[in-house]
MARRORO-485804 format. One record per residue: residue in one letter; x, z, y of N, C-alpha, C in turn. Coordinates in pm, 1 decimal. Each point is the difference from the previous one (the first is absolute). Last residue first. Example, Ala and Ser with C-alpha at 12.3 -4.5 7.8 and 13.67 -1.06 7.14 Angstrom:
MARRORO-485804
+------+----------+----------+----------+----------+----------+----------+----------+----------+----------+
: resn :      n_u :      n_w :      n_v :     ca_u :     ca_w :     ca_v :      c_u :      c_w :      c_v :
+------+----------+----------+----------+----------+----------+----------+----------+----------+----------+
:    S :   1285.0 :    708.0 :   -225.0 :     82.0 :      6.0 :    119.0 :    -77.0 :     73.0 :    109.0 :
:    A :     29.0 :     -7.0 :   -572.0 :    -89.0 :      0.0 :    119.0 :     90.0 :      0.0 :    120.0 :
+------+----------+----------+----------+----------+----------+----------+----------+----------+----------+
END
This chain:
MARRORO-485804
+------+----------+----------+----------+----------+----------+----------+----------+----------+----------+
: resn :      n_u :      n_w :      n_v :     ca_u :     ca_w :     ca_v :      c_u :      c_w :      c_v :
+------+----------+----------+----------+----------+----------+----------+----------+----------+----------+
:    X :  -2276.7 :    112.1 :   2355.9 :    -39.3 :     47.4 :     67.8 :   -120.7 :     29.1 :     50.7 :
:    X :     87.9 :   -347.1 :   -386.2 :     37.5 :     33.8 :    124.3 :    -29.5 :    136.6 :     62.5 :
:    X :    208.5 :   -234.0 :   -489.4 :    -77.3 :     74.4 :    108.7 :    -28.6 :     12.6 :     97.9 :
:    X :    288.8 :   -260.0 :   -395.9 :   -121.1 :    -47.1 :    133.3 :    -71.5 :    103.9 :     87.4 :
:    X :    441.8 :      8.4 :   -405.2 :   -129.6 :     98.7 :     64.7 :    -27.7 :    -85.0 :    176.9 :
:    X :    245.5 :   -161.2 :   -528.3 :    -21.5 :      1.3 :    180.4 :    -76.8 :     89.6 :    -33.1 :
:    X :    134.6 :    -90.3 :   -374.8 :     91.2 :    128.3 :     81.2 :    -79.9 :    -52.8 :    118.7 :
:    X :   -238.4 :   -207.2 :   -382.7 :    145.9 :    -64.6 :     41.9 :     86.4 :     90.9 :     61.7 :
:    X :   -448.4 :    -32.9 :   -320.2 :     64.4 :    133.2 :    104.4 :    166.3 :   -105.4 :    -27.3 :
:    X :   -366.3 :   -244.4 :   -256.6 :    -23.5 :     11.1 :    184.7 :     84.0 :    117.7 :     12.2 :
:    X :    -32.6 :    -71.5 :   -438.8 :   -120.8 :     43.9 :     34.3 :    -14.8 :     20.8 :    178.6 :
:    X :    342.2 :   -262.5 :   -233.0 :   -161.7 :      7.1 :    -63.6 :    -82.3 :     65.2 :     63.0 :
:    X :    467.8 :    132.8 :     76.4 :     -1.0 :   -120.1 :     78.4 :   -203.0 :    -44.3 :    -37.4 :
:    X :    181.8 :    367.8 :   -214.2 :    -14.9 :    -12.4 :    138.2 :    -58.3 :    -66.3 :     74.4 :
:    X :    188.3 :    -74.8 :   -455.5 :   -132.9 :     40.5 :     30.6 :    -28.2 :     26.1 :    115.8 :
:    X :    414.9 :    -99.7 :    -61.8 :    -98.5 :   -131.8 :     15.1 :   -121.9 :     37.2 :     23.9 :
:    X :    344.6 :    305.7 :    -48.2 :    -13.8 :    -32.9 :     90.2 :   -112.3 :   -110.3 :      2.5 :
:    X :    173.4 :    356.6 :   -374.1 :    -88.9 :   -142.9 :     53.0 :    -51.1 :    -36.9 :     87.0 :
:    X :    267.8 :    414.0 :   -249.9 :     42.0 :    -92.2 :     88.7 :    -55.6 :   -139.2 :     27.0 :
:    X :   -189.4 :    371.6 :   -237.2 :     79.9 :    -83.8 :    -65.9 :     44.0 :   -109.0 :     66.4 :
:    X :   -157.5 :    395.9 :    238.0 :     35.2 :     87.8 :   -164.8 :     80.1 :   -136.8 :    -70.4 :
:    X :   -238.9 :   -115.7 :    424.9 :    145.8 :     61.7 :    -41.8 :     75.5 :     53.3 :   -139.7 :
:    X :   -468.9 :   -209.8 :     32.0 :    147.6 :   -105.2 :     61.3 :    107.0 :     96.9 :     -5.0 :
:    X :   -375.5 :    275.7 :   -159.3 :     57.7 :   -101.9 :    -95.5 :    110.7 :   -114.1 :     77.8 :
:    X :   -275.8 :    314.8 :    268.7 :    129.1 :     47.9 :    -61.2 :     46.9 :    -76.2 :    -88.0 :
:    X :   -334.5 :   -196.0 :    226.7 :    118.8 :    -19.2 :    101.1 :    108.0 :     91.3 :    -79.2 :
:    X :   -459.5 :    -54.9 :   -233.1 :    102.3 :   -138.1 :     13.1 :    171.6 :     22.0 :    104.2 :
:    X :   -330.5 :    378.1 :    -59.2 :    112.2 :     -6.9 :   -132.6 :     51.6 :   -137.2 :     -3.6 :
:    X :   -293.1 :     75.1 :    385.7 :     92.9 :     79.6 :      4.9 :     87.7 :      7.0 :   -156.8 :
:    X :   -418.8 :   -251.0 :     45.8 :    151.8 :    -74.7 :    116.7 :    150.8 :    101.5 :    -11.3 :
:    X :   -314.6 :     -6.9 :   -479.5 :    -33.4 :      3.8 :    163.5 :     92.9 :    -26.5 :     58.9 :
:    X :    -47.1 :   -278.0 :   -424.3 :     76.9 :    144.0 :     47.7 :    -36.5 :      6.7 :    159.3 :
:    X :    -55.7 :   -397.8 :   -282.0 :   -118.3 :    133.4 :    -48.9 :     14.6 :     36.0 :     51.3 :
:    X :    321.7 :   -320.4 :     16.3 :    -80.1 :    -64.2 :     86.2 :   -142.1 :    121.1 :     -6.1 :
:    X :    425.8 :    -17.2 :   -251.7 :     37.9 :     51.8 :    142.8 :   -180.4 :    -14.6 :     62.4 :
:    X :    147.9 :    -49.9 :   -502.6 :   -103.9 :     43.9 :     58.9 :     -0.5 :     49.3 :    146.9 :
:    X :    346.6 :   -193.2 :   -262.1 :    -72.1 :    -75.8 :     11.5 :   -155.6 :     38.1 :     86.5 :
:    X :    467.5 :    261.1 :   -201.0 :    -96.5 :    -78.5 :   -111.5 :   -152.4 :   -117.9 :     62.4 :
:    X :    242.1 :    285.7 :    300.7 :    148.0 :    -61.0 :    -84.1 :    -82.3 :    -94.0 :    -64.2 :
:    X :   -277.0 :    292.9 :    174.4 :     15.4 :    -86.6 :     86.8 :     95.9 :    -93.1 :    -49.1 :
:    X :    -79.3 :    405.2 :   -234.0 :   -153.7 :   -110.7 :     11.1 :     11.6 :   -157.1 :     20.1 :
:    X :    315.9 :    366.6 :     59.5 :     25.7 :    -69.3 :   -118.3 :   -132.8 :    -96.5 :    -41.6 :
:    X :     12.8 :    317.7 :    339.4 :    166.7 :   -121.8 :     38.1 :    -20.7 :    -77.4 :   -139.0 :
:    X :   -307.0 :    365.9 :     11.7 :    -25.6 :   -134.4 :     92.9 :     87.3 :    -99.3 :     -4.4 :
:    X :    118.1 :    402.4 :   -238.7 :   -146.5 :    -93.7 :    -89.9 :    -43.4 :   -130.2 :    126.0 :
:    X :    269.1 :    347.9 :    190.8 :    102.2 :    -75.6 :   -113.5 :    -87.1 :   -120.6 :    -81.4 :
:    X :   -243.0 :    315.8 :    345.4 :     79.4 :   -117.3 :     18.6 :    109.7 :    -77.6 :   -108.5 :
:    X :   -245.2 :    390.0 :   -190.2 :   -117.9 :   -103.1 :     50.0 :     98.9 :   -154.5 :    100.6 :
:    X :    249.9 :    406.0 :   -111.0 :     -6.4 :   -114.5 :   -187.8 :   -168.0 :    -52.9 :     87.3 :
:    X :    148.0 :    246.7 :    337.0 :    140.1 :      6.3 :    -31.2 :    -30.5 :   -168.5 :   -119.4 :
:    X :   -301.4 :    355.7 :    107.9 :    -10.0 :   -129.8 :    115.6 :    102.5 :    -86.2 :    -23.4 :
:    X :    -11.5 :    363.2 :   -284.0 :    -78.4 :    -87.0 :    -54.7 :    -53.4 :   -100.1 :    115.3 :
:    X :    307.6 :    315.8 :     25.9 :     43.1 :    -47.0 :    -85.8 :   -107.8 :    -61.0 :    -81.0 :
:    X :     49.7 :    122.3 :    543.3 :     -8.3 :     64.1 :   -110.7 :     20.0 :    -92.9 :   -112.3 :
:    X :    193.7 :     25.7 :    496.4 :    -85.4 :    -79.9 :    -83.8 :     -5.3 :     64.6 :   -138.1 :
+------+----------+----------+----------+----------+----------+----------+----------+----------+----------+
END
């Protein structure tokens, strides 16, 4: 990861900290839960761990 993908996600986590979770595409919403351990968000946006798939 280069050092400006690097300070673009850091600028997300901190978007999201500060309230703005709800702007952020899906993919900087799911690095922001981990980056700041917020399981809940998860929970919000529907991704529970199941995988329903079928075959």
């Amino acid at each position: 990861m280069s050092d400006i993908e690097l300070h673009h996600m850091l600028r997300s986590c901190r978007a999201a900290r500060e309230g703005e979770f709800g702007a952020l595409p899906t993919v900087e919403k799911l690095a922001a839960t981990v980056v700041l351990n917020r399981h809940d968000w998860l929970t919000q946006m529907n991704y529970t761990g199941r995988h329903d798939c079928q075959a």
